[in-house]
C-alpha positions in Angstrom: -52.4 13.6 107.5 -53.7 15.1 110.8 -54.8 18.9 109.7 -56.3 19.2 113.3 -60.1 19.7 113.9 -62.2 20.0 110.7 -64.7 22.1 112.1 -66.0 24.4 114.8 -67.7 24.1 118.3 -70.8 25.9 118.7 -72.9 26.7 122.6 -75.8 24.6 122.6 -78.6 22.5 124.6 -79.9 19.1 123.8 -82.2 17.8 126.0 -81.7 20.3 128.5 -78.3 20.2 128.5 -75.2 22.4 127.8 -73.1 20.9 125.1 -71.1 22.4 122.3 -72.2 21.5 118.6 -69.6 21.0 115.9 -70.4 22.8 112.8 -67.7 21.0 109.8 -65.3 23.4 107.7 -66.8 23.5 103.7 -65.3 20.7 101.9 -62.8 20.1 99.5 -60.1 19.9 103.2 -57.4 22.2 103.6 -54.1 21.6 103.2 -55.2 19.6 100.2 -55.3 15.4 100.5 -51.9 13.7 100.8 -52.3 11.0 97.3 -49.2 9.0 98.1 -48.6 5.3 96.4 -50.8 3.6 98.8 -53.6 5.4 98.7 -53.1 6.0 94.7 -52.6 1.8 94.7 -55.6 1.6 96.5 -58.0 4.1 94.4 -57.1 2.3 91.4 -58.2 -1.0 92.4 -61.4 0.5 93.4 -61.9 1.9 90.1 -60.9 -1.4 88.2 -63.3 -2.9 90.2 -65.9 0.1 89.7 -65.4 -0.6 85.7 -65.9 -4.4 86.5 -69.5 -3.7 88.3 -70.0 -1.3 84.9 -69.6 -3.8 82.8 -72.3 -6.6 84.8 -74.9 -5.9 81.8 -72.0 -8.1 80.0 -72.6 -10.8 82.4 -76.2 -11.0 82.3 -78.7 -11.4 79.8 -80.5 -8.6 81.2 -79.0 -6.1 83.5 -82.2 -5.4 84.8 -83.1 -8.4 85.9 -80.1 -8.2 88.2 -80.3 -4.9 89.1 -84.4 -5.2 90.3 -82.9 -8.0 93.1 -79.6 -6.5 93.9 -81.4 -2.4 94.5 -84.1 -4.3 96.9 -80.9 -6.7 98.7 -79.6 -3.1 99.6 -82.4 -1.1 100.7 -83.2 -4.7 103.4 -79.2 -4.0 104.3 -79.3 -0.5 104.8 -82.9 -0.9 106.6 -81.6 -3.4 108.9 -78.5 -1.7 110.0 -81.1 1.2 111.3 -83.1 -1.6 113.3 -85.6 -3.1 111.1 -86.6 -6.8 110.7 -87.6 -7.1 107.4 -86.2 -9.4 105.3 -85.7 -9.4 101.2 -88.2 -12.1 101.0 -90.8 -9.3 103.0 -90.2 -6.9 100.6 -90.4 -8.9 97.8 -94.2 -10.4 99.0 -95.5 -6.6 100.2 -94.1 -5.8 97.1 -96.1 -8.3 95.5 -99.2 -7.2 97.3 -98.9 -10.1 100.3 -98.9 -10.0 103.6 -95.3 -9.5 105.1 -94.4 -12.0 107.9 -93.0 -8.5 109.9 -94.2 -5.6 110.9 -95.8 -3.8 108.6 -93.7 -0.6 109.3 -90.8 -2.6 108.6 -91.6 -3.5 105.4 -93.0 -0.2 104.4 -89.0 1.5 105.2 -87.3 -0.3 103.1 -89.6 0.0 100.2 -89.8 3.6 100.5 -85.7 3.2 100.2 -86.1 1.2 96.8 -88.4 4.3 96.1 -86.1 6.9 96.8 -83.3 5.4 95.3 -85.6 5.1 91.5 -86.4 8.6 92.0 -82.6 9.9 92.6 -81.6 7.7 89.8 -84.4 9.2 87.3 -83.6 12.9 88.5 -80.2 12.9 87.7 -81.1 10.9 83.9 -83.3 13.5 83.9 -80.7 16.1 83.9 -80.9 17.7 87.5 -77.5 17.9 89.7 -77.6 16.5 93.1 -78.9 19.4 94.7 -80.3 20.6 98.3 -83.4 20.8 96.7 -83.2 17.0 95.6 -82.2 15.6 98.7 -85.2 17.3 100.5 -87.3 15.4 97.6 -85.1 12.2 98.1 -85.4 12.5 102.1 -89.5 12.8 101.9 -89.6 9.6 99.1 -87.7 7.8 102.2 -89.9 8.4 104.7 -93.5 8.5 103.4 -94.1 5.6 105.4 -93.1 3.3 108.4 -91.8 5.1 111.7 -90.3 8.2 110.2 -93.8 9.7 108.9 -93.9 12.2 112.0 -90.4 12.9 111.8 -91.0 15.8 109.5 -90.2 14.1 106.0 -88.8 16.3 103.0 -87.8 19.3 106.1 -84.4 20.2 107.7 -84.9 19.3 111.5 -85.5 22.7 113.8 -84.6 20.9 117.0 -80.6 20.1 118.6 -79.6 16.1 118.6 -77.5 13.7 119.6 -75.7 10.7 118.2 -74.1 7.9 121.2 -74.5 8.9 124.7 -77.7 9.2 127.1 -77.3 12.9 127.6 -75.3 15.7 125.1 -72.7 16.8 126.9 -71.1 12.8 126.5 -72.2 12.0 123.3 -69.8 10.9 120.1 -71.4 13.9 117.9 -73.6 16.7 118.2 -74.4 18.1 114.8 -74.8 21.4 114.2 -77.3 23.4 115.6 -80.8 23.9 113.9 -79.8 27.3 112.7 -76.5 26.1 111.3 -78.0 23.2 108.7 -79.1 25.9 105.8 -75.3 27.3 105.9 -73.8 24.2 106.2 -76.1 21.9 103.4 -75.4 25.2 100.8 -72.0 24.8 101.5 -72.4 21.1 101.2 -73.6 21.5 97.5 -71.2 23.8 96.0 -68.7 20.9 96.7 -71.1 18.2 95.0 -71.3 20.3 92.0 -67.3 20.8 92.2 -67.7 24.6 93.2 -64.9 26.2 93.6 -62.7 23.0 92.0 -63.6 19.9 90.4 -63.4 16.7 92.4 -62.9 13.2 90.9 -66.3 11.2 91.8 -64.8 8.4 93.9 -62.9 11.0 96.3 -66.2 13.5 96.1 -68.5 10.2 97.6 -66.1 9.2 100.3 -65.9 13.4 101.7 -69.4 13.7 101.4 -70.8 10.8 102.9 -68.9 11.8 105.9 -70.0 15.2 105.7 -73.3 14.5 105.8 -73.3 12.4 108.7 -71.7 15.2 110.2 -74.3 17.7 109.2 -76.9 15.2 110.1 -79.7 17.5 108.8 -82.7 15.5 109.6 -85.0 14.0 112.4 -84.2 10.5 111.3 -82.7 8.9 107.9 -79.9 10.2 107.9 -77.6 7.2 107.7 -79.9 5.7 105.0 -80.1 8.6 102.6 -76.1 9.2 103.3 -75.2 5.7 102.2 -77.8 6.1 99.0 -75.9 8.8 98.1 -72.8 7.6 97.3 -74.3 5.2 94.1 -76.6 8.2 92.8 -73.0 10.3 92.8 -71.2 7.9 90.8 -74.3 7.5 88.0 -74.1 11.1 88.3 -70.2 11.5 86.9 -71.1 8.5 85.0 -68.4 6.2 86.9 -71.5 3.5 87.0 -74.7 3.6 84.4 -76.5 1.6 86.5 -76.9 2.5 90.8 -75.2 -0.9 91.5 -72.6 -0.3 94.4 -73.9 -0.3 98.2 -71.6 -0.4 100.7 -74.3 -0.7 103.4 -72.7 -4.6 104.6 -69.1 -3.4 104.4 -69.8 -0.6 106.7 -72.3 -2.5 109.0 -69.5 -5.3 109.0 -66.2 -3.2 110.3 -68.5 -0.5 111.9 -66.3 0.2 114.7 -63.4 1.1 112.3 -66.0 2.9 110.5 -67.4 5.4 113.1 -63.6 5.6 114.4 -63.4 6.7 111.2 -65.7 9.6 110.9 -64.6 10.6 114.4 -61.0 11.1 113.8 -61.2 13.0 110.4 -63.7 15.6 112.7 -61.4 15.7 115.9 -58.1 15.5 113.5 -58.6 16.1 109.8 -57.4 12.2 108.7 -59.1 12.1 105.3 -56.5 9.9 104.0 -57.1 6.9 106.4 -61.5 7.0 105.8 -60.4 7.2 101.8 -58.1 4.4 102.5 -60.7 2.5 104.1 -63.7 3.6 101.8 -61.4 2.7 98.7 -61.3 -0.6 100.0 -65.2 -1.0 100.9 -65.6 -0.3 97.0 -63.5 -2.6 95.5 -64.7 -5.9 98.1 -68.6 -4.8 97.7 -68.2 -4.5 93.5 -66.3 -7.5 93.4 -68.6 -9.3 95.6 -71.5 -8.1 93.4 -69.6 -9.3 90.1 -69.5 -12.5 91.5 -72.8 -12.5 92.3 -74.1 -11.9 88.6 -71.9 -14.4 87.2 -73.3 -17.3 89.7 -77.0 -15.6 89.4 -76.1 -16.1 85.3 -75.1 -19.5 85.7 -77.7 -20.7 87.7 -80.0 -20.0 84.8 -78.1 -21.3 82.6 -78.3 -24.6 84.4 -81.8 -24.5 85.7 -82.9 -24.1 82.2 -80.9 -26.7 80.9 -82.6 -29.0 83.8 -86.0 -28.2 82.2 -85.5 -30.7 79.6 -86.9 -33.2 81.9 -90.1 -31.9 82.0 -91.3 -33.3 78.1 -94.1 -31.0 77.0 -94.1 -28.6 80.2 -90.6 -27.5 79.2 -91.3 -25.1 77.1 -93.9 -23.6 79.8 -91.5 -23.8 83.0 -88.9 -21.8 80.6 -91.5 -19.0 80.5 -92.0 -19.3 84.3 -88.4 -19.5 85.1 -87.7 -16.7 83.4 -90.3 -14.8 85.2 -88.8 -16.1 88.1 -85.5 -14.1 87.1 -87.2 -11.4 86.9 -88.9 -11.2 90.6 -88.1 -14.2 92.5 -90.6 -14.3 94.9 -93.9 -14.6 93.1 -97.6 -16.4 93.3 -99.2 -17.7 90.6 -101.4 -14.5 89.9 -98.2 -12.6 89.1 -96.6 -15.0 87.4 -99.7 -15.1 85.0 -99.7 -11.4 84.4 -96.1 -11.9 83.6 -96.3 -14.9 81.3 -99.7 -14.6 80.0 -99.4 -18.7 80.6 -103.2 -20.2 82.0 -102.8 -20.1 85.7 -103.8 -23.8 85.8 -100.9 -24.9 83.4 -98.5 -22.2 85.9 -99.8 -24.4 88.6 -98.5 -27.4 87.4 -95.2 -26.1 86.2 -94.8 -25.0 89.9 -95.7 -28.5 91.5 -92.5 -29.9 88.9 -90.0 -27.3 90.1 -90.7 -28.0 93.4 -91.4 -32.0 93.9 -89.4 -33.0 90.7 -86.6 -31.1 90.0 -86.2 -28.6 93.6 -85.7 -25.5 92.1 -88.7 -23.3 93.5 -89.8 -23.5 97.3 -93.0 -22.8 98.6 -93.4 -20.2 102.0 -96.8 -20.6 103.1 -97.1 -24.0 103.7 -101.1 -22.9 102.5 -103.3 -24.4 100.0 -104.9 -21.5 98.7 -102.4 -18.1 97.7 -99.5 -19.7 97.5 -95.7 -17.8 97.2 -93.0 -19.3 95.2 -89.8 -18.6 95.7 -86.5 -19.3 93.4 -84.7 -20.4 96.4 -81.2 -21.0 94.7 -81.8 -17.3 93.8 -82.7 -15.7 96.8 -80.0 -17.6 98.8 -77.4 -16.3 96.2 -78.1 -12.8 96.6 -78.4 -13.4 100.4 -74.5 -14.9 100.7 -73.6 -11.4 101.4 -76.2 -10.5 103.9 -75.6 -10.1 107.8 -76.2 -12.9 109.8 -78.6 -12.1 112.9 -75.6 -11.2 115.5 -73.8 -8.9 112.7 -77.4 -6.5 112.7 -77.1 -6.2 116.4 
């Protein structure tokens, strides 16, 4: 449905130059959304495949173990599409206490994402609404380190920007002016905590991520926190138990159709087609992450069933294995704190999985401080990542 422009145009100057500033209309949209069959079809395979993604601590023997990998896969995806290097295997060594193979700032964004992500997740178990208030706190947690430490972390900016374009006046969007962001964010979480009327939780995450990329209330992270939004809303309304659903590769992968998108629900109020299209990121990301877990599950299975081969060191390389699961990228210090196992005897165990049997692979080529890596395991939860071109 086109309702015509969702917003107003404000007098401004960016850079030095004139420009006009849209400032978005409150959400829920007026006239209400259109639900017809399609878009009804379409919602409820999203949800089927929401309850499928629920349901992963079926699949696994611990959910956990999953959910440790899968968070950190995301916060390298959602990292990357803003311009960072860093790979999951650099997050998973500086997170190890290593030395990253990137820059260090790299590294240091997306584990402040992982960080802001645990904190929104305990906030909400621990009772608070998704609040103003919290995303300040979540926005500060995302950029305590890297590149964004001078962009005043945890604060609403006070300056005018731009998004696309060299100068204002031709950009894609400017955001509302400085003075505008208190009026607009308060507005912004009346509809998150379904004031004045209730909103299911899939529709409420698909109008406001695009209203906060509209608002665009900070210096830099906004496109980060806005994505890590739409999981901490669904644990919120209790649609997922677990903040399992990023959508960081679907977007990143169709991103023209995406900021088209955004665009033409501001310049002419088409909700229906960015639900259509959000709907559909849902149900292909939580299906690909189901699939993941059940290959990730069977790969156990059959790795420990290859153990066997090792006669009296079995029962050892189970223990390390099982670490393994639980962080895949470890030395033999952590693996020792983790399996209480003599590092000498963990040593040995590691030599077999490599040379014998080609489970683990090590990535410093050094003799001394050696990381491991369960390749099988990092390569599965990498099927889905962008190739070099696609983060371009």
């Amino acid at each position: 449905m086109h309702r015509g422009l969702t917003g107003r145009y404000l007098p401004s100057v960016a850079g030095g130059v004139s420009c006009r500033a849209f400032v978005p209309a409150p959400l829920p949209p007026e006239p209400a959304l259109a639900m017809d069959d399609k878009l009804q079809d379409r919602l409820a395979k999203a949800h089927l495949a929401l309850g499928r993604l629920d349901g992963i601590s079926t699949l696994l023997p611990d959910a956990q173990l999953f959910l440790y990998s899968y968070v950190r896969k995301e916060a390298v995806m959602s990292s990357q599409i803003e311009g960072t290097q860093s790979s999951l295997s650099d997050l998973m060594i500086y997170e190890m206490e290593g030395v990253p193979g990137v820059p260090m700032d790299d590294v240091q964004e997306v584990s402040c994402y992982v960080r802001a992500l645990n904190l929104g997740v305990q906030r909400i178990r621990e009772g608070h609404p998704i609040t103003i208030r919290l995303v300040l706190e979540l926005h500060e947690a995302l950029m305590t380190h890297g590149r964004g430490t001078h962009r005043r972390p945890g604060a609403f900016r006070q300056n005018q920007v731009w998004i696309g374009g060299h100068r204002a006046d031709e950009a894609a969007l400017v955001p509302p002016p400085a003075n505008q962001i208190a009026d607009c964010c308060c507005d912004f979480e009346r509809f998150l905590n379904d004031e004045p009327a209730t909103t299911a939780p899939v529709i409420k995450a698909a109008l406001a991520h695009v209203q906060f990329e509209t608002i665009h209330p900070f210096m830099d992270g906004n496109g980060r926190l806005g994505r890590l939004l739409i999981p901490l809303i669904l644990v919120q309304a209790g649609i997922l138990s677990e903040p399992l659903l990023y959508l960081s590769v679907f977007f990143k992968r169709h991103r023209q159709v995406y900021y088209e998108h955004l665009q033409n629900v501001r310049l002419t109020g088409d909700w229906e087609s960015w639900l259509l299209f959000f709907v559909d990121a849902i149900a292909d990301t939580a299906n690909h992450a189901v699939v993941t877990a059940q290959s990730l599950n069977a790969l156990l299975i059959e790795d420990k069933r290859r153990l066997s081969e090792l006669g009296r060191l079995a029962g050892s390389a189970n223990q390390v294995l099982e670490a393994l699961f639980h962080h895949p990228i470890a030395n033999i210090a952590a693996l020792h704190r983790e399996t209480g196992l003599a590092q000498a005897t963990i040593g040995k165990v590691l030599e077999l999985l490599e040379n014998q049997l080609g489970i683990v692979q090590e990535l410093t080529g050094n003799r001394r401080n050696r990381v491991f890596a369960y390749s099988a395991y990092v390569a599965l939860l990498n099927s889905g990542q962008l190739s070099w071109r696609e983060r371009q």
